[in-house]
PyMOL Python script that loads the backbone (N, CA, C, O; Angstrom):
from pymol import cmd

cmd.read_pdbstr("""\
ATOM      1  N   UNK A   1     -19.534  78.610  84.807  1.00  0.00           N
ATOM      2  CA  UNK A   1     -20.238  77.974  85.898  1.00  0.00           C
ATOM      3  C   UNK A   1     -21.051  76.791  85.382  1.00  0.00           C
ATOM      4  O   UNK A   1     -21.180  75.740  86.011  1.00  0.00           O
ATOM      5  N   UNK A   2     -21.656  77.074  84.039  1.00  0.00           N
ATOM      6  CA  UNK A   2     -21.828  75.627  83.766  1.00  0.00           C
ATOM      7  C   UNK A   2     -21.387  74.716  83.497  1.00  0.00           C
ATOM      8  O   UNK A   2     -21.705  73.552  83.738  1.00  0.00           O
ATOM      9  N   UNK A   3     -20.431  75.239  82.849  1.00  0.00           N
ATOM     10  CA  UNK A   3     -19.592  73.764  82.377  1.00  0.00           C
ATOM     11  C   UNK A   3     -19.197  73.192  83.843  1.00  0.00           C
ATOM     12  O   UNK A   3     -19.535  72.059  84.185  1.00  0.00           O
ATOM     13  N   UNK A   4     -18.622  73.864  84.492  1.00  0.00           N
ATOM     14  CA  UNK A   4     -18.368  73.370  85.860  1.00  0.00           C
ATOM     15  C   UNK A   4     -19.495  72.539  86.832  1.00  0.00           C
ATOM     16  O   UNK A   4     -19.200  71.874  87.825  1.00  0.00           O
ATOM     17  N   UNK A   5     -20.837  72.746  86.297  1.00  0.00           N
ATOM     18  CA  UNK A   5     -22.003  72.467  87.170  1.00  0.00           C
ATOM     19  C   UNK A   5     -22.291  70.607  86.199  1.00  0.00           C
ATOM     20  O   UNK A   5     -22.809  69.548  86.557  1.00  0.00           O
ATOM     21  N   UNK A   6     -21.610  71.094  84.892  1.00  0.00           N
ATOM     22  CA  UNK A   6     -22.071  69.691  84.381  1.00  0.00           C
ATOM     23  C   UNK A   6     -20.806  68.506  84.200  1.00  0.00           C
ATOM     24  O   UNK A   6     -20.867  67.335  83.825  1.00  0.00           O
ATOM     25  N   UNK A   7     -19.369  69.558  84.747  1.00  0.00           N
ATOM     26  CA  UNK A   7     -18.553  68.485  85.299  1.00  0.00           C
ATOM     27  C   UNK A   7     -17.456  68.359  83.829  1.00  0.00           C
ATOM     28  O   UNK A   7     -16.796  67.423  83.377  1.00  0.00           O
ATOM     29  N   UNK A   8     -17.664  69.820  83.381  1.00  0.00           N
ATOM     30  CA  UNK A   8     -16.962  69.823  81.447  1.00  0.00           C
ATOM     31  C   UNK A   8     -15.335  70.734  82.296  1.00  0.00           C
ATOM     32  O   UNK A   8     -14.975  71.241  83.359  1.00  0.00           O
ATOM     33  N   UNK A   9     -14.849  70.433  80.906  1.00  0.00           N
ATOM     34  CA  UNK A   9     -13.583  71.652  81.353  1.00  0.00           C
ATOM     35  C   UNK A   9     -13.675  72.209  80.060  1.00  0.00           C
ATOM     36  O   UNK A   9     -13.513  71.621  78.991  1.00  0.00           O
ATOM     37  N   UNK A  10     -13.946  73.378  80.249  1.00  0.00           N
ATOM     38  CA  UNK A  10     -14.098  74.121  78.651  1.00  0.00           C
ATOM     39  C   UNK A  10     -12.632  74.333  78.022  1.00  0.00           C
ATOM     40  O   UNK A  10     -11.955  75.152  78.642  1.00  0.00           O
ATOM     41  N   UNK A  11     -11.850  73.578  76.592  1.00  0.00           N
ATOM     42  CA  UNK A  11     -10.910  74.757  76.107  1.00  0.00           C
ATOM     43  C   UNK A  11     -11.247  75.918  75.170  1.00  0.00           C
ATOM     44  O   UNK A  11     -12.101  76.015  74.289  1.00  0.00           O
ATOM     45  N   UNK A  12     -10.394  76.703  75.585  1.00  0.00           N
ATOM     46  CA  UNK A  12     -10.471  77.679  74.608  1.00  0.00           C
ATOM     47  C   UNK A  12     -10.258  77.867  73.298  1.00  0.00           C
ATOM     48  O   UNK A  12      -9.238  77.365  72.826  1.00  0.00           O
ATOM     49  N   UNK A  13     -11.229  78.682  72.354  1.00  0.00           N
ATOM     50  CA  UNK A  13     -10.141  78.095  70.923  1.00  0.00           C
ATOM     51  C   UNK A  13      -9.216  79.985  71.249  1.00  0.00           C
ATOM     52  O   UNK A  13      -9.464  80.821  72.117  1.00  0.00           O
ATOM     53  N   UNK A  14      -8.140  80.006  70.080  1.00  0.00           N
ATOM     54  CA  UNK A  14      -7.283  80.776  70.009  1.00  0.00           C
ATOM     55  C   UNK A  14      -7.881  82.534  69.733  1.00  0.00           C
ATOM     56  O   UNK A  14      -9.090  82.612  69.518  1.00  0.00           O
ATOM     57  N   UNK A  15      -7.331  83.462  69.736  1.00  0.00           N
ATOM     58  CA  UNK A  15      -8.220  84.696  69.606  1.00  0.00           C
ATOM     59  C   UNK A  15      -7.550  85.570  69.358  1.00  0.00           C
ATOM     60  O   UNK A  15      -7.986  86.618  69.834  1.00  0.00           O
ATOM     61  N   UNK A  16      -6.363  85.704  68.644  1.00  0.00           N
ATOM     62  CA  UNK A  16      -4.955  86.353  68.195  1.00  0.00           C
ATOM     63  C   UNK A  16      -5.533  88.181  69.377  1.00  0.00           C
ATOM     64  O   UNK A  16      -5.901  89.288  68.984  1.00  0.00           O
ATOM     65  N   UNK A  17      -5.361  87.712  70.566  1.00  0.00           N
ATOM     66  CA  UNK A  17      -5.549  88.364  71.437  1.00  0.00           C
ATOM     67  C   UNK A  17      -4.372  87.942  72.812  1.00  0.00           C
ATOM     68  O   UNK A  17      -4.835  87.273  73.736  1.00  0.00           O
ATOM     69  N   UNK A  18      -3.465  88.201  72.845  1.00  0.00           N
ATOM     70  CA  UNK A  18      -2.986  87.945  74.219  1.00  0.00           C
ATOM     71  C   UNK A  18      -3.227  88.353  75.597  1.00  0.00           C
ATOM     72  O   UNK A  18      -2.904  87.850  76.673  1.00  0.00           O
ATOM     73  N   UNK A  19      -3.914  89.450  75.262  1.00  0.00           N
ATOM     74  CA  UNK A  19      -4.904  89.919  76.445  1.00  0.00           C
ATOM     75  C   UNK A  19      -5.953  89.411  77.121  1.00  0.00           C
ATOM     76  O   UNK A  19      -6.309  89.526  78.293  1.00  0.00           O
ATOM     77  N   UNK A  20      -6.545  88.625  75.864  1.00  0.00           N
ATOM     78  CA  UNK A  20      -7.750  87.583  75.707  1.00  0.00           C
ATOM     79  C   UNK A  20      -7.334  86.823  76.666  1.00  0.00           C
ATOM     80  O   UNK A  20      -7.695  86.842  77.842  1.00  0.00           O
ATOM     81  N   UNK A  21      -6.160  85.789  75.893  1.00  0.00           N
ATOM     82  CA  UNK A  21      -5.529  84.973  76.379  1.00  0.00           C
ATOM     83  C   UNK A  21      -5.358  84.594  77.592  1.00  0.00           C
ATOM     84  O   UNK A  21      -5.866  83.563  78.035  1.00  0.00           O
ATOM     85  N   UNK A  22      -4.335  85.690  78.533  1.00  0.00           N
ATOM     86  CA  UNK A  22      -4.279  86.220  79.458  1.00  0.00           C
ATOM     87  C   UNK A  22      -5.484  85.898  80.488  1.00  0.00           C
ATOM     88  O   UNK A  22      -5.572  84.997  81.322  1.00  0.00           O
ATOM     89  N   UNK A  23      -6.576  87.163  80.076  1.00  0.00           N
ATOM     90  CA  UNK A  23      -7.454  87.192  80.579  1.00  0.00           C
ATOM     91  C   UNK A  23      -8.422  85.742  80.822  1.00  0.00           C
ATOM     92  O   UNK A  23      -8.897  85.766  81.957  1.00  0.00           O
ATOM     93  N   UNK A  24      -8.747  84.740  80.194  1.00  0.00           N
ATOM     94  CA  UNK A  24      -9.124  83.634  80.127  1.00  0.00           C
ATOM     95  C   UNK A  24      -8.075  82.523  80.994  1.00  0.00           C
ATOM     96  O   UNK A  24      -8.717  81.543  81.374  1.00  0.00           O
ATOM     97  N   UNK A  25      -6.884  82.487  81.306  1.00  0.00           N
ATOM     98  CA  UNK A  25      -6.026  82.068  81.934  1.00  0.00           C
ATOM     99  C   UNK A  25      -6.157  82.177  83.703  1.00  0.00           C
ATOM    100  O   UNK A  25      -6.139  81.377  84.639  1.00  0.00           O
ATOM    101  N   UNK A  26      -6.287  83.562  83.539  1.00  0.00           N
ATOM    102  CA  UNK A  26      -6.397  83.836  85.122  1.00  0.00           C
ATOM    103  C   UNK A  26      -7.980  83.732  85.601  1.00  0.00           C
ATOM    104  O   UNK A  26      -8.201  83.677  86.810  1.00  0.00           O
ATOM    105  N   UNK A  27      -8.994  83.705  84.737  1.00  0.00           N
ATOM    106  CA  UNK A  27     -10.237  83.085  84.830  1.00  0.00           C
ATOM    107  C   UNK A  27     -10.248  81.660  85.608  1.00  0.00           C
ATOM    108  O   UNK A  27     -11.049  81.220  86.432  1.00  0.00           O
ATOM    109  N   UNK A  28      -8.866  80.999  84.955  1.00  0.00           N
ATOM    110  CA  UNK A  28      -9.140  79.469  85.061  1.00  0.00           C
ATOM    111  C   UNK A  28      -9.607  78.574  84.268  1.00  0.00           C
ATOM    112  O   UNK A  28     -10.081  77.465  84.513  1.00  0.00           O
ATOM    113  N   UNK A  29      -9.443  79.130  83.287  1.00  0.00           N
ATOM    114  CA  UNK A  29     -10.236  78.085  81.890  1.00  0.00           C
ATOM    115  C   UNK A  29      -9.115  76.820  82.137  1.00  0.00           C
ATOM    116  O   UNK A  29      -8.044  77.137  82.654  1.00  0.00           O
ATOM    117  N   UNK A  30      -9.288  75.765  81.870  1.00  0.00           N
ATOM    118  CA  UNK A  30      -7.944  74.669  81.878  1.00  0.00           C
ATOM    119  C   UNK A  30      -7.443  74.224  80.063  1.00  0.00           C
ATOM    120  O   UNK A  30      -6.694  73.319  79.699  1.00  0.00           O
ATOM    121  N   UNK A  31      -8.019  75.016  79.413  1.00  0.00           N
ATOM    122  CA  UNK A  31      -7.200  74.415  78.493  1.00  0.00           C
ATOM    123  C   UNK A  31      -7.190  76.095  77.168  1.00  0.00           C
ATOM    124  O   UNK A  31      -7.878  77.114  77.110  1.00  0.00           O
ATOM    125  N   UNK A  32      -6.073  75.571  76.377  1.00  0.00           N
ATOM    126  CA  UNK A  32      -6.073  76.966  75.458  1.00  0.00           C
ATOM    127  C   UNK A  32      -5.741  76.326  73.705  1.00  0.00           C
ATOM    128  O   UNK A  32      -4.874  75.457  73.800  1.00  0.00           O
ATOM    129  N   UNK A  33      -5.912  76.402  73.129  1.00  0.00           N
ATOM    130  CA  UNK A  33      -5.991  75.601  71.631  1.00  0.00           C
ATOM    131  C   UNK A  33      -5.233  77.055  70.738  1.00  0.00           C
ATOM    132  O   UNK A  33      -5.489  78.237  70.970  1.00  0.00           O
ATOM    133  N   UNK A  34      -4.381  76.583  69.824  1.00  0.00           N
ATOM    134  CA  UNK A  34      -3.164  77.370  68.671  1.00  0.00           C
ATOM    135  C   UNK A  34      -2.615  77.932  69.727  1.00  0.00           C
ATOM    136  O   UNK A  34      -2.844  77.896  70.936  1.00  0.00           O
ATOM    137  N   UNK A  35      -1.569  78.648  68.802  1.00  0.00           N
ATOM    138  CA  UNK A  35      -0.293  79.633  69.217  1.00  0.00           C
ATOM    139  C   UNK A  35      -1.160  80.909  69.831  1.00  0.00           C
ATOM    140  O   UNK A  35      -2.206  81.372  69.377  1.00  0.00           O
ATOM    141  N   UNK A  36      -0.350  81.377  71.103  1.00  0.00           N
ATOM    142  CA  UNK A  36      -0.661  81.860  71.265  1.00  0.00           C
ATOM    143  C   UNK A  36       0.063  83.272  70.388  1.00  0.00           C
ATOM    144  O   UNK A  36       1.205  83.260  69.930  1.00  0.00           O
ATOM    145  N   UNK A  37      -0.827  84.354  70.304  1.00  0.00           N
ATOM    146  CA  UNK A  37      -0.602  85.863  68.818  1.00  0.00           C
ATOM    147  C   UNK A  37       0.830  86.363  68.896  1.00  0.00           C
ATOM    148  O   UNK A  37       1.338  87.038  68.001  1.00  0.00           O
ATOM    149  N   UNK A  38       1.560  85.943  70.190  1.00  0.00           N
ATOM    150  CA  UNK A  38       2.523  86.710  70.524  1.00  0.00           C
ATOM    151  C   UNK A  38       3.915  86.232  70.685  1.00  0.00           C
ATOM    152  O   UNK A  38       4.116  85.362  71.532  1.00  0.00           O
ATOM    153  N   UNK A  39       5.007  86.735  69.908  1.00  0.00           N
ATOM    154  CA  UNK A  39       6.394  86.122  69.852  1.00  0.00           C
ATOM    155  C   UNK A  39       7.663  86.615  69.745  1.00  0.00           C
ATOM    156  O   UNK A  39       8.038  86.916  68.611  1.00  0.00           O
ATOM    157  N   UNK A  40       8.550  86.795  70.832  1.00  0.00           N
ATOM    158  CA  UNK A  40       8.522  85.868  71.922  1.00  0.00           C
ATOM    159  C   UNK A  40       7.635  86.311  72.865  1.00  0.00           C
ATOM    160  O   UNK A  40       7.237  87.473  72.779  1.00  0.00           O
ATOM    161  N   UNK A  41       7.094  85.317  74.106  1.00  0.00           N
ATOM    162  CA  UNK A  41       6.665  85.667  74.933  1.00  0.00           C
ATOM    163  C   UNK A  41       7.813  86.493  76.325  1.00  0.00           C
ATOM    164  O   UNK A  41       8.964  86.094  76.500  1.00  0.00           O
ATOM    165  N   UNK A  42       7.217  87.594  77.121  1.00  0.00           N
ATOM    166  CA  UNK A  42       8.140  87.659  77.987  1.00  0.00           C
ATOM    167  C   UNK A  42       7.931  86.769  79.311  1.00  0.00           C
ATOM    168  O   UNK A  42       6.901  86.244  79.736  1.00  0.00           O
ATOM    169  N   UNK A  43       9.139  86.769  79.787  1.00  0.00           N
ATOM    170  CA  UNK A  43       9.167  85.894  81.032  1.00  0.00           C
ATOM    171  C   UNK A  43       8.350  85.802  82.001  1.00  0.00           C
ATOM    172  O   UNK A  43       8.588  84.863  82.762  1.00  0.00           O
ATOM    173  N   UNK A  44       7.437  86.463  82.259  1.00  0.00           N
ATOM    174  CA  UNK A  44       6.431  86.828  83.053  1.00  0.00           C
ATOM    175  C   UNK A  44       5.517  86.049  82.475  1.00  0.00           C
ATOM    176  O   UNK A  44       5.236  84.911  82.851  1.00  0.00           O
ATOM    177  N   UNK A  45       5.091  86.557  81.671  1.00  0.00           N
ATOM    178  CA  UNK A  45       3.643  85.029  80.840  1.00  0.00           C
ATOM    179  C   UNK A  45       4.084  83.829  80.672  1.00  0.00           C
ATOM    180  O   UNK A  45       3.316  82.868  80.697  1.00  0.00           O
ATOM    181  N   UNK A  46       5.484  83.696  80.463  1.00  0.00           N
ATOM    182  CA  UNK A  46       5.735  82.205  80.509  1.00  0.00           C
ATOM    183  C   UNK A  46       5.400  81.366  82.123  1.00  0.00           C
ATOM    184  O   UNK A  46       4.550  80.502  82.341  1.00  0.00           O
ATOM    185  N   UNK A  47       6.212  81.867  82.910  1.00  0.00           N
ATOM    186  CA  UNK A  47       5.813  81.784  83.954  1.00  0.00           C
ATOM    187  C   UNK A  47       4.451  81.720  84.640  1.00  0.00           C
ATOM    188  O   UNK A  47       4.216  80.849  85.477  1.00  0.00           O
ATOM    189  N   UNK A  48       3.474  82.720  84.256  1.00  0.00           N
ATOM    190  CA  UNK A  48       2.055  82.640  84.703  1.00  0.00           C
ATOM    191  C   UNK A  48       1.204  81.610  84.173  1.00  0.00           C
ATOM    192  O   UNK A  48       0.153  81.173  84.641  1.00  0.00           O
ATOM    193  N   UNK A  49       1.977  81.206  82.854  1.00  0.00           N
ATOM    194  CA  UNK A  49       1.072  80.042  82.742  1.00  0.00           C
ATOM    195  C   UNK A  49       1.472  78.707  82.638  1.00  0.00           C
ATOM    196  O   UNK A  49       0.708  77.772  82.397  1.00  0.00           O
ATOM    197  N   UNK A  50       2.903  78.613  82.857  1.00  0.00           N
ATOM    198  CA  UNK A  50       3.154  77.502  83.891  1.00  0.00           C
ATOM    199  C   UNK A  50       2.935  77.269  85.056  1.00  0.00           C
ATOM    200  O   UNK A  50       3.250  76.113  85.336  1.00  0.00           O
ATOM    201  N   UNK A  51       2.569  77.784  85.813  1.00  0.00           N
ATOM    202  CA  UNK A  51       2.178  78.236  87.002  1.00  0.00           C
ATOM    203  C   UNK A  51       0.844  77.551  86.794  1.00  0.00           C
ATOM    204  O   UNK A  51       0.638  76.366  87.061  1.00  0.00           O
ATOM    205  N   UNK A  52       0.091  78.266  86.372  1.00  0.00           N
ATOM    206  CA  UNK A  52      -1.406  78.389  85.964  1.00  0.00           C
ATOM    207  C   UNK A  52      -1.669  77.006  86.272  1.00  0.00           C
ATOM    208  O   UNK A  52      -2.399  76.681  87.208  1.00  0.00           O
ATOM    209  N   UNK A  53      -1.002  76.045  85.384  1.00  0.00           N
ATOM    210  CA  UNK A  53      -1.572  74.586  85.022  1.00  0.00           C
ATOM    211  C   UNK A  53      -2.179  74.158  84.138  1.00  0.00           C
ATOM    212  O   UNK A  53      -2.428  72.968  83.944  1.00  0.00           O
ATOM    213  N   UNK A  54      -2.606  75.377  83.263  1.00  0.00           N
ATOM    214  CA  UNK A  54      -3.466  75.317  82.220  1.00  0.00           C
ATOM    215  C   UNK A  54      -2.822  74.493  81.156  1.00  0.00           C
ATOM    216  O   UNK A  54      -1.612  74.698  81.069  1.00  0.00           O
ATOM    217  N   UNK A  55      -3.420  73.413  80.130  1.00  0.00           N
ATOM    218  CA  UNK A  55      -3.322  72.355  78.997  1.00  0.00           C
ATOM    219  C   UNK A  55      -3.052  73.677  77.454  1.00  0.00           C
ATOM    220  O   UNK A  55      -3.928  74.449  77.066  1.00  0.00           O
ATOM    221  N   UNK A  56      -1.833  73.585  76.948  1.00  0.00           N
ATOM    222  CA  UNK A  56      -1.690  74.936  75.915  1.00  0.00           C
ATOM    223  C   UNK A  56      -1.255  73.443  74.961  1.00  0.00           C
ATOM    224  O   UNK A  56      -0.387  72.595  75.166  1.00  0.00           O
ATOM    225  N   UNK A  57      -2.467  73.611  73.674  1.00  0.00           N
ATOM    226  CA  UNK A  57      -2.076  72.879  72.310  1.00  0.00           C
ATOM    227  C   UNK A  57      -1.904  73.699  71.443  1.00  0.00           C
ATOM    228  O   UNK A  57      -2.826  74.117  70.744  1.00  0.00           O
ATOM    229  N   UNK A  58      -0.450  74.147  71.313  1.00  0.00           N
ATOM    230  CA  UNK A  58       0.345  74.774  70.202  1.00  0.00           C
ATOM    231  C   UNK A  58      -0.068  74.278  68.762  1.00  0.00           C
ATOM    232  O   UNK A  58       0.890  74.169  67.998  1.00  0.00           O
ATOM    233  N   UNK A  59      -1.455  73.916  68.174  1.00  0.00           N
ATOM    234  CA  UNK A  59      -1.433  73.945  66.714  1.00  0.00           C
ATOM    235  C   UNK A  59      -0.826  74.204  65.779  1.00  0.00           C
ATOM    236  O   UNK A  59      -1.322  75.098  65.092  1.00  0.00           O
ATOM    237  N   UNK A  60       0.290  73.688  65.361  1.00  0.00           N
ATOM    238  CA  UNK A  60       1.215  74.399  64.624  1.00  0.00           C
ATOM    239  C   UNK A  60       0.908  75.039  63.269  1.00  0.00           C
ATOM    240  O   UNK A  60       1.614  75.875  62.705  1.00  0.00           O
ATOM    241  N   UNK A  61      -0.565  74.388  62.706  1.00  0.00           N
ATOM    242  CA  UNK A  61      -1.001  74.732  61.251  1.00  0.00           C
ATOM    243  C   UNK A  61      -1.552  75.948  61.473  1.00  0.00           C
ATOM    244  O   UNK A  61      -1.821  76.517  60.415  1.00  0.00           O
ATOM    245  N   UNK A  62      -1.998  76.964  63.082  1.00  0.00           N
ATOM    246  CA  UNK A  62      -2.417  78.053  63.059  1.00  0.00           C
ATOM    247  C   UNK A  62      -1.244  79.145  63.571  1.00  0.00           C
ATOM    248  O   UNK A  62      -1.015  79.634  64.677  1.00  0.00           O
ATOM    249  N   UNK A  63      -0.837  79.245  62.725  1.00  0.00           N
ATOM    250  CA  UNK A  63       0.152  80.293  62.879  1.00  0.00           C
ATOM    251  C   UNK A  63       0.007  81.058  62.889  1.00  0.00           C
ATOM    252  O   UNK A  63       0.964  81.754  62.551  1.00  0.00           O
ATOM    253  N   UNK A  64      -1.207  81.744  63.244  1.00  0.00           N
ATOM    254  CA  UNK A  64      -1.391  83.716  62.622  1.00  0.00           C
ATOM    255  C   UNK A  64      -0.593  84.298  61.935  1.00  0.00           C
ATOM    256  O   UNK A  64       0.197  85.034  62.526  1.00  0.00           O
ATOM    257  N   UNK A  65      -0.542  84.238  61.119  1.00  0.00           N
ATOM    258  CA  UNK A  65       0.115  85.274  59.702  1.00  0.00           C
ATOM    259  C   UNK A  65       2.022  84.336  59.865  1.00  0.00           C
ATOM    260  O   UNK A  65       3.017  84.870  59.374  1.00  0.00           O
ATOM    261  N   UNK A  66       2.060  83.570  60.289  1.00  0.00           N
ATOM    262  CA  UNK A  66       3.189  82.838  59.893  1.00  0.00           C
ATOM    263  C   UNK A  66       3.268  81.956  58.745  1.00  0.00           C
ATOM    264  O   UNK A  66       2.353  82.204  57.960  1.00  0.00           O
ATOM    265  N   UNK A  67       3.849  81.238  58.451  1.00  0.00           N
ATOM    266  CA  UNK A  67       4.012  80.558  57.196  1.00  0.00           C
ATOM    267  C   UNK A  67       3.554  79.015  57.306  1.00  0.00           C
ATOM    268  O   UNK A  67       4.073  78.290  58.155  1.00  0.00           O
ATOM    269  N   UNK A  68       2.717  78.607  56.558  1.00  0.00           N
ATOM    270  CA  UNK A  68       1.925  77.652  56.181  1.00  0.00           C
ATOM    271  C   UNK A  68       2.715  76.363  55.668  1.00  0.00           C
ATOM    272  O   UNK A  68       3.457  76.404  54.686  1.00  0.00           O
ATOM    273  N   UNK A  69       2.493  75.256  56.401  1.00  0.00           N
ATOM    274  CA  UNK A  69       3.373  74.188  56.249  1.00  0.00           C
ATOM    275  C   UNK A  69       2.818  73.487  54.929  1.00  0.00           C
ATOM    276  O   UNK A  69       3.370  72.479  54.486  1.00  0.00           O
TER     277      UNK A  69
END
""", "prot")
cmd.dss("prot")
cmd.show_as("cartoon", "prot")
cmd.util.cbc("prot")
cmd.orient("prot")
């Protein structure tokens, strides 16, 4: 509510939580920062957060436990 009151769009940083994730999505946050923890996603989350509208910056250097470029 504040950020909203001072006219911000908060992103999120990453939280090797897809629940998190999730949960912060259907909040309405507009933006989400790294991969999200989970791979593949199923069709259903892809969808919800295309849908959503939400801004997703795939960081590729945060891979959670993937391999380091």
């Amino acid at each position: 509510m504040a950020a909203s009151e001072l006219g911000l769009m908060p992103t999120t940083e990453g939280s090797l939580d897809l629940k998190m994730n999730i949960t912060e999505l259907l909040d309405g946050y507009p933006g989400h920062e790294h991969n999200y923890p989970t791979y593949p996603l199923s069709r259903d989350v892809v969808e919800l957060v295309a849908q959503s509208g939400i801004t997703y910056t795939p960081t590729l250097p945060v891979a959670y436990g993937g391999p380091w470029t």
